[in-house]
PDB file of N, CA, C and O in Angstrom:
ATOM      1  N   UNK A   1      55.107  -9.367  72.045  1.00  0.00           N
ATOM      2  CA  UNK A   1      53.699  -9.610  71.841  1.00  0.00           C
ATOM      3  C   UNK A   1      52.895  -8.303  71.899  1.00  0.00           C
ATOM      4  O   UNK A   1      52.038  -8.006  71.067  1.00  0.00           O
ATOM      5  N   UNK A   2      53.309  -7.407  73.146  1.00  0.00           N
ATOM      6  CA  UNK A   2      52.372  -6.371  73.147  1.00  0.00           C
ATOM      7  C   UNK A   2      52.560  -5.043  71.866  1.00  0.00           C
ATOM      8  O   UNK A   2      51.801  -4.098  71.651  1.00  0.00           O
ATOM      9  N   UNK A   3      54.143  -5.490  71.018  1.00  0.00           N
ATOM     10  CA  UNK A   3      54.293  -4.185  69.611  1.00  0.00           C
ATOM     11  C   UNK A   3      53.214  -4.550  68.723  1.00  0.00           C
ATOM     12  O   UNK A   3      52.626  -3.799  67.945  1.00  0.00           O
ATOM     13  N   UNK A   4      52.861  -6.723  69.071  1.00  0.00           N
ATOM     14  CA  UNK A   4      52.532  -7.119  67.502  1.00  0.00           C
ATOM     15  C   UNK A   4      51.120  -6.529  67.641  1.00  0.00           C
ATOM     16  O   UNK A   4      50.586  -6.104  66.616  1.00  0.00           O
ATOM     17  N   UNK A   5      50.315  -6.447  69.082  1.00  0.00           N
ATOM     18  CA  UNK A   5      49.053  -6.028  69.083  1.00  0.00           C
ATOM     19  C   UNK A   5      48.806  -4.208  68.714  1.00  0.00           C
ATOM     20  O   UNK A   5      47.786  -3.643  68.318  1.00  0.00           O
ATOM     21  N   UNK A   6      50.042  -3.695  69.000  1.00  0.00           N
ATOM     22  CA  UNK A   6      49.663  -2.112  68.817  1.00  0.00           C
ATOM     23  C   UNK A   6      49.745  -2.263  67.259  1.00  0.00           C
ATOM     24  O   UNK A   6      49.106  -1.361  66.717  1.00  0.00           O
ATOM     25  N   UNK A   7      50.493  -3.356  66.134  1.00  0.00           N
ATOM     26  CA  UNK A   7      50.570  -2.969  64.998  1.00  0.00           C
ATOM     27  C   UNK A   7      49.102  -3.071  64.595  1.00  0.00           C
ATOM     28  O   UNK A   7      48.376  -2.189  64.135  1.00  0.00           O
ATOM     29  N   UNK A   8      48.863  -4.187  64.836  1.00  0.00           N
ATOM     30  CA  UNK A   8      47.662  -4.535  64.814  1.00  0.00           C
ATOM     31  C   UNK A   8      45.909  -3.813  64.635  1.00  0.00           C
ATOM     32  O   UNK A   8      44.932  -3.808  63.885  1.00  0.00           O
ATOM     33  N   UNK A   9      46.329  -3.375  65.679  1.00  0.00           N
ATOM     34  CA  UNK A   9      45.419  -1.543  65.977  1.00  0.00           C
ATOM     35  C   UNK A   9      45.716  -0.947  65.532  1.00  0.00           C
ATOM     36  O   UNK A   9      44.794  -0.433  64.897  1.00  0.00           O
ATOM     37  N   UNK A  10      46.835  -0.394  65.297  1.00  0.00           N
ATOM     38  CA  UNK A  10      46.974   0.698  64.290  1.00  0.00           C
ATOM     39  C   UNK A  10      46.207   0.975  62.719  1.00  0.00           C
ATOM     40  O   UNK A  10      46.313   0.277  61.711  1.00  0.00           O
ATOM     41  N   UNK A  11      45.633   1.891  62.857  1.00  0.00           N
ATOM     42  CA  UNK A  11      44.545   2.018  61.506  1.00  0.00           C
ATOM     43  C   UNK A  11      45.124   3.307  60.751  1.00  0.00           C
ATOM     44  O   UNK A  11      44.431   3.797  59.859  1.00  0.00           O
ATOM     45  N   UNK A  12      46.494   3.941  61.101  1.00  0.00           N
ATOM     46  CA  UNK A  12      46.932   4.998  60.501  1.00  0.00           C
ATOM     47  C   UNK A  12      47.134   4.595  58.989  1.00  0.00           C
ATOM     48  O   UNK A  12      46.813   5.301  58.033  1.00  0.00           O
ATOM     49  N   UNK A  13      47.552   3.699  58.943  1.00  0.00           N
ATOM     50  CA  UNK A  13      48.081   3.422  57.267  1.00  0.00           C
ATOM     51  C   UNK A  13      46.343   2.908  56.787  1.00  0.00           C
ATOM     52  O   UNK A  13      45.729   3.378  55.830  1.00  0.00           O
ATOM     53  N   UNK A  14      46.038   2.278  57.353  1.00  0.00           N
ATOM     54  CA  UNK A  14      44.187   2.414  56.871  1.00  0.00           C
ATOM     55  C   UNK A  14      43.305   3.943  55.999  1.00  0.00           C
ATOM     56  O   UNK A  14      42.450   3.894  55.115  1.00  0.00           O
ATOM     57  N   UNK A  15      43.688   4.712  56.416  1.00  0.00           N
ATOM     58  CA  UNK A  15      43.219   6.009  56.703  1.00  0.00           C
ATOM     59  C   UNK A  15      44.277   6.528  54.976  1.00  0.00           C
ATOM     60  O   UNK A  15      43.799   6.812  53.877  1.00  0.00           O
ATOM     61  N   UNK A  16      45.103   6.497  55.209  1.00  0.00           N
ATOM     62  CA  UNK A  16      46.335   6.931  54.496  1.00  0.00           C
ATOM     63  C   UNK A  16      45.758   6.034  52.840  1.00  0.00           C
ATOM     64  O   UNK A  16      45.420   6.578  51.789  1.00  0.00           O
ATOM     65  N   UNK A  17      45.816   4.783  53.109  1.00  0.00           N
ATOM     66  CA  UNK A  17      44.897   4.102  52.237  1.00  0.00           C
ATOM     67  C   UNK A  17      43.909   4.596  51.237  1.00  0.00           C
ATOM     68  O   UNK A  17      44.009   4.748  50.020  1.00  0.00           O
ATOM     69  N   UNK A  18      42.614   4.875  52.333  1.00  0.00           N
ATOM     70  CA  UNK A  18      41.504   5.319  52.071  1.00  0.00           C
ATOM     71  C   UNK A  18      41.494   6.535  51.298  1.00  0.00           C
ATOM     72  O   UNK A  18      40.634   6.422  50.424  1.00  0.00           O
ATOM     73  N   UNK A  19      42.297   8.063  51.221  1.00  0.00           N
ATOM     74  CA  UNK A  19      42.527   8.707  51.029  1.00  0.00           C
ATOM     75  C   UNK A  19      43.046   8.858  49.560  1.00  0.00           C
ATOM     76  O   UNK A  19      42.644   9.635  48.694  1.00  0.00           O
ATOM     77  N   UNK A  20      44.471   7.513  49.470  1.00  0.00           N
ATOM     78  CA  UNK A  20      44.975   7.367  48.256  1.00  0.00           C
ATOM     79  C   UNK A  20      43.882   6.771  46.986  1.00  0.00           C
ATOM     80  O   UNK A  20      44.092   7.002  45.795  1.00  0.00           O
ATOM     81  N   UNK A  21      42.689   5.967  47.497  1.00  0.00           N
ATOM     82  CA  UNK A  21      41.930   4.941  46.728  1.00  0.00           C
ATOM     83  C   UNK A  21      40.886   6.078  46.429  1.00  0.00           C
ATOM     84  O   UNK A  21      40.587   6.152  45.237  1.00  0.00           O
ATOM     85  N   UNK A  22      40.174   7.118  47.391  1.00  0.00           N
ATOM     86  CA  UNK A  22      39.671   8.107  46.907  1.00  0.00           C
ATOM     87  C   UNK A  22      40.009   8.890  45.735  1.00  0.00           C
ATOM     88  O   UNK A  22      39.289   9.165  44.775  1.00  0.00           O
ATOM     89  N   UNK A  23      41.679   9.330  46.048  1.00  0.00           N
ATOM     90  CA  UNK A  23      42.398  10.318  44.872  1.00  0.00           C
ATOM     91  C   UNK A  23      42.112   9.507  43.557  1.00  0.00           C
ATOM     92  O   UNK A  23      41.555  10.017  42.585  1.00  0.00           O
ATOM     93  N   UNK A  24      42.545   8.188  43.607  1.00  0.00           N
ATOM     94  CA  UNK A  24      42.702   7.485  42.257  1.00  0.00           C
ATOM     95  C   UNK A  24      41.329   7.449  42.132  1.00  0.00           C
ATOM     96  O   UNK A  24      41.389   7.292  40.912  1.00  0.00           O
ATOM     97  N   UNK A  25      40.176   7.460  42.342  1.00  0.00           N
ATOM     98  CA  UNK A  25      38.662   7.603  41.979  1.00  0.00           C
ATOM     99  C   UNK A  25      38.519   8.856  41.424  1.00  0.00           C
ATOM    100  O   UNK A  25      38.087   8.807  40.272  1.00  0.00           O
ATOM    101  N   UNK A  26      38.766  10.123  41.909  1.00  0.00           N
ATOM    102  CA  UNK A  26      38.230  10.966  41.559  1.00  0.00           C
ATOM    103  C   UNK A  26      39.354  11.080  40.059  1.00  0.00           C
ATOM    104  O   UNK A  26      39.005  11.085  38.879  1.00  0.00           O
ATOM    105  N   UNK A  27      40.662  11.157  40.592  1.00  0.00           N
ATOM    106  CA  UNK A  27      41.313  11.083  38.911  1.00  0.00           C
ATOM    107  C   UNK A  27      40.605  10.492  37.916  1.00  0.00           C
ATOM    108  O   UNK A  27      40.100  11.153  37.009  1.00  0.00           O
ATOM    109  N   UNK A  28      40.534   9.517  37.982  1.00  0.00           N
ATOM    110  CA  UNK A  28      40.005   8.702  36.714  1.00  0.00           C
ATOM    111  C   UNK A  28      38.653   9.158  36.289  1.00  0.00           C
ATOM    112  O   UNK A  28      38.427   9.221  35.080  1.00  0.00           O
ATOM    113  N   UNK A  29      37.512   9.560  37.346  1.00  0.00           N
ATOM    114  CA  UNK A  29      36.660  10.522  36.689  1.00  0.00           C
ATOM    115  C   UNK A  29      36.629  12.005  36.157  1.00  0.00           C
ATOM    116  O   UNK A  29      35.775  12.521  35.437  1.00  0.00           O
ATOM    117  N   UNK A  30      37.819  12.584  36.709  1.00  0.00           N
ATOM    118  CA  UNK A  30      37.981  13.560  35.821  1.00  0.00           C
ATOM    119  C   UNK A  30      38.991  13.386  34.646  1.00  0.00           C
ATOM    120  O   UNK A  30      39.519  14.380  34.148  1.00  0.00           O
ATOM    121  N   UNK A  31      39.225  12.298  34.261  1.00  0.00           N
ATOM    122  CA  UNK A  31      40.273  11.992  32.829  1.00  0.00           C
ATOM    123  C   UNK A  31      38.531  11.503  32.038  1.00  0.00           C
ATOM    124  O   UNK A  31      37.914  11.950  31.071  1.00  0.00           O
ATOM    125  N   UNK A  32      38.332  10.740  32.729  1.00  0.00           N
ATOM    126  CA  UNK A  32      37.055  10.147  31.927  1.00  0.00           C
ATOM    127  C   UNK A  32      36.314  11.489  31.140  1.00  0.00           C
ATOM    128  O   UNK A  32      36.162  11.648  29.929  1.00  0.00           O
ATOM    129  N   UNK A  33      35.955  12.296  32.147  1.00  0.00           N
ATOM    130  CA  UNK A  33      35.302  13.560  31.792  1.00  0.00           C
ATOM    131  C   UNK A  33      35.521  14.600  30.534  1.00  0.00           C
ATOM    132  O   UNK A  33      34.881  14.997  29.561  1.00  0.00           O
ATOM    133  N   UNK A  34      37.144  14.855  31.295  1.00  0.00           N
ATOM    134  CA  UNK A  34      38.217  15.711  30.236  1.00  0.00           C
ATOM    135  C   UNK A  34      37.639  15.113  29.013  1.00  0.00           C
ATOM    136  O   UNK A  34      36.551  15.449  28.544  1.00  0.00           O
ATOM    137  N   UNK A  35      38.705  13.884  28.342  1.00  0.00           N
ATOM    138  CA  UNK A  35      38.416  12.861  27.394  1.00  0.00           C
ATOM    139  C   UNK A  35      36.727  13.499  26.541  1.00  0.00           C
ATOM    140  O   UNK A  35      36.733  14.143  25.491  1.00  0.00           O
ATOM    141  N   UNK A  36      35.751  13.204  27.129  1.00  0.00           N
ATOM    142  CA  UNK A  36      34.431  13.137  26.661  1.00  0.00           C
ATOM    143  C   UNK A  36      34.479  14.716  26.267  1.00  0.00           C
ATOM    144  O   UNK A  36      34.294  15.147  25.129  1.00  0.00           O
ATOM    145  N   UNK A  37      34.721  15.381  27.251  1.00  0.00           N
ATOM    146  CA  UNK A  37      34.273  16.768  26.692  1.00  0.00           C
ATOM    147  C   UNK A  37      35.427  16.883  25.580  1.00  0.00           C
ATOM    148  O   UNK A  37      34.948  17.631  24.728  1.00  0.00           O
ATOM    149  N   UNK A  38      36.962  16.429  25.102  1.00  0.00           N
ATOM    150  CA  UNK A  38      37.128  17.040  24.510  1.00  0.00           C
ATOM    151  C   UNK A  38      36.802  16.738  23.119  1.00  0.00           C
ATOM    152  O   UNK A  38      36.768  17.662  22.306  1.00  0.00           O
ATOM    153  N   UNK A  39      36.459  15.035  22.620  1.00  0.00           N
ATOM    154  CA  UNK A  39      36.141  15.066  21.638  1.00  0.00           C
ATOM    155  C   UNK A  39      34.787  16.028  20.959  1.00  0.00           C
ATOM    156  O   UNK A  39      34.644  16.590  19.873  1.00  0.00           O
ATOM    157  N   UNK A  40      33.789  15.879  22.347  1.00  0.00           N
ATOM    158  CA  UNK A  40      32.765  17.221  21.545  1.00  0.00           C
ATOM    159  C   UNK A  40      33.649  18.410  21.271  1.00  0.00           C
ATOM    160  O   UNK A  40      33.948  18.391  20.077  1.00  0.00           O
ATOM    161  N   UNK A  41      34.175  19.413  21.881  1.00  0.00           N
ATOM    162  CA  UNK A  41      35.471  20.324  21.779  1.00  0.00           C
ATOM    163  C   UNK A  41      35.456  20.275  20.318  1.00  0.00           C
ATOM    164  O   UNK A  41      34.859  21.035  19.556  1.00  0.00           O
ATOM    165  N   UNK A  42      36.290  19.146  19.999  1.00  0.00           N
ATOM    166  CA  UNK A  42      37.164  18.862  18.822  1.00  0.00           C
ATOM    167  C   UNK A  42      36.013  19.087  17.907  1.00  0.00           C
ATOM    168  O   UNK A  42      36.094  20.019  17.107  1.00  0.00           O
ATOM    169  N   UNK A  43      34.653  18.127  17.944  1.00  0.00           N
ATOM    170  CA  UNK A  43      33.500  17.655  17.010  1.00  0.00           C
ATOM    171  C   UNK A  43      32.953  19.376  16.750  1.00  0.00           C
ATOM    172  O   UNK A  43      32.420  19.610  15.666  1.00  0.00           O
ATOM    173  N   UNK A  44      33.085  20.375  17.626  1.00  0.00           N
ATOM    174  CA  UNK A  44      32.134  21.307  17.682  1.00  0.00           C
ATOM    175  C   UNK A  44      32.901  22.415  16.555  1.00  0.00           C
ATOM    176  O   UNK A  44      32.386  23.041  15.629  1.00  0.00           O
ATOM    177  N   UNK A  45      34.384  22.382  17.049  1.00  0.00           N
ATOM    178  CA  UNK A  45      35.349  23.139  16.502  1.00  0.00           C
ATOM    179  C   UNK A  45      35.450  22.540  14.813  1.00  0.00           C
ATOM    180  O   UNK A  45      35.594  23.357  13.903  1.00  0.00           O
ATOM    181  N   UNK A  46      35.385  21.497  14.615  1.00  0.00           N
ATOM    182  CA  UNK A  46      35.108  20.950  13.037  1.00  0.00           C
ATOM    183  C   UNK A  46      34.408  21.395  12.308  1.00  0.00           C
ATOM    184  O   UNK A  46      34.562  21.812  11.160  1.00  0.00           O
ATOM    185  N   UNK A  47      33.275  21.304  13.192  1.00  0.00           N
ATOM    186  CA  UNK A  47      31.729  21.587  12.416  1.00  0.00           C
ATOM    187  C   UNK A  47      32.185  23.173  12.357  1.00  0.00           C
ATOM    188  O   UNK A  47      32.581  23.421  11.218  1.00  0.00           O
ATOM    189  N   UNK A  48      32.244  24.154  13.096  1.00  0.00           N
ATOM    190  CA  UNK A  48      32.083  25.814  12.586  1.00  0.00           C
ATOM    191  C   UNK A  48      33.333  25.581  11.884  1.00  0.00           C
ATOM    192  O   UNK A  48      33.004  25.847  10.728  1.00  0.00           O
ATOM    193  N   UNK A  49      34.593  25.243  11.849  1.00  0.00           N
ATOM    194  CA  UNK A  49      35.617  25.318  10.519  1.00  0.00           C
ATOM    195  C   UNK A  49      35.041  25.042   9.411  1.00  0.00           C
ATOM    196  O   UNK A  49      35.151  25.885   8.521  1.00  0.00           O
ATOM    197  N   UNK A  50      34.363  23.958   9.167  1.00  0.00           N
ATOM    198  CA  UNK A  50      33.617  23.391   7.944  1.00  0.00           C
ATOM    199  C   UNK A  50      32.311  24.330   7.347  1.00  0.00           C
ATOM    200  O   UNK A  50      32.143  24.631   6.165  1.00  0.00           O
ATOM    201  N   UNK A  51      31.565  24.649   8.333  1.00  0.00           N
ATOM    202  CA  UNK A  51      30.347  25.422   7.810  1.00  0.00           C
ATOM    203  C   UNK A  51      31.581  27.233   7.742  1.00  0.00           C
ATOM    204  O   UNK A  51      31.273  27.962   6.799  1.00  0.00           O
ATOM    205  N   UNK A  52      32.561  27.677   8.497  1.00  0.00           N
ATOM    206  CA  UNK A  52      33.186  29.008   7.467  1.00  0.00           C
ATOM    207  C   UNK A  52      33.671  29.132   6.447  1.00  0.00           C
ATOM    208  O   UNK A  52      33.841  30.112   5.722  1.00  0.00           O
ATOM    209  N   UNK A  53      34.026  27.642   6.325  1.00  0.00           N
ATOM    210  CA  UNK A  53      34.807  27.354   4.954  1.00  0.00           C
ATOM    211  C   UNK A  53      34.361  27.342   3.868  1.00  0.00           C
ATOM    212  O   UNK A  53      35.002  27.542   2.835  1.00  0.00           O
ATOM    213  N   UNK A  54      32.825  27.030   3.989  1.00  0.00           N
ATOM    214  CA  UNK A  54      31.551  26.706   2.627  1.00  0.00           C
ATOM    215  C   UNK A  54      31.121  28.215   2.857  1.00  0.00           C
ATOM    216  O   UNK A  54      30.621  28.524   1.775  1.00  0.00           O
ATOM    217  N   UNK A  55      31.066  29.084   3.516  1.00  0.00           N
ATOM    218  CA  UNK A  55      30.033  29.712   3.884  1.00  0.00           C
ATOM    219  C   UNK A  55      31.269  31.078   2.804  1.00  0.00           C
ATOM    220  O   UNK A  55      30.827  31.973   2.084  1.00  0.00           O
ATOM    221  N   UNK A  56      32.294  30.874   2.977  1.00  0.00           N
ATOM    222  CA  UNK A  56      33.236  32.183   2.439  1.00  0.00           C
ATOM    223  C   UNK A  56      33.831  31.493   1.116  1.00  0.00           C
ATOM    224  O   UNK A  56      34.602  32.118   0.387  1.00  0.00           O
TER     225      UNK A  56
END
C-alpha cells in the first residue's frame, strides 16, 4: 500500500511529460514557420529569375 501511494506522488514522469508536449509545440511552430517562409523564398526567387530573364 505504502509503494502504491509513493507512485502516486510521484510527479517525475509529469515533469518529463510536460517538457516532451512543450518540444512537440515548439516543433510544429517552427515547421509551420520554415514551410511559410519558404514558399515566399521560392515566390521571391521566381519573380527576380523571371524579371532577368525578360530584362537580358
Amino acid at each position: 500500500m505504502n509503494m502504491l501511494r509513493i507512485f502516486i506522488n510521484d510527479e517525475t514522469g509529469a515533469t518529463a511529460l510536460e517538457y516532451g508536449l512543450l518540444a512537440a509545440l515548439i516543433a510544429a511552430v517552427i515547421m509551420g514557420a520554415v514551410q511559410t517562409m519558404g514558399t515566399t523564398i521560392i515566390t521571391t526567387f521566381n519573380t527576380i529569375s523571371t524579371n532577368m530573364t525578360a530584362v537580358s
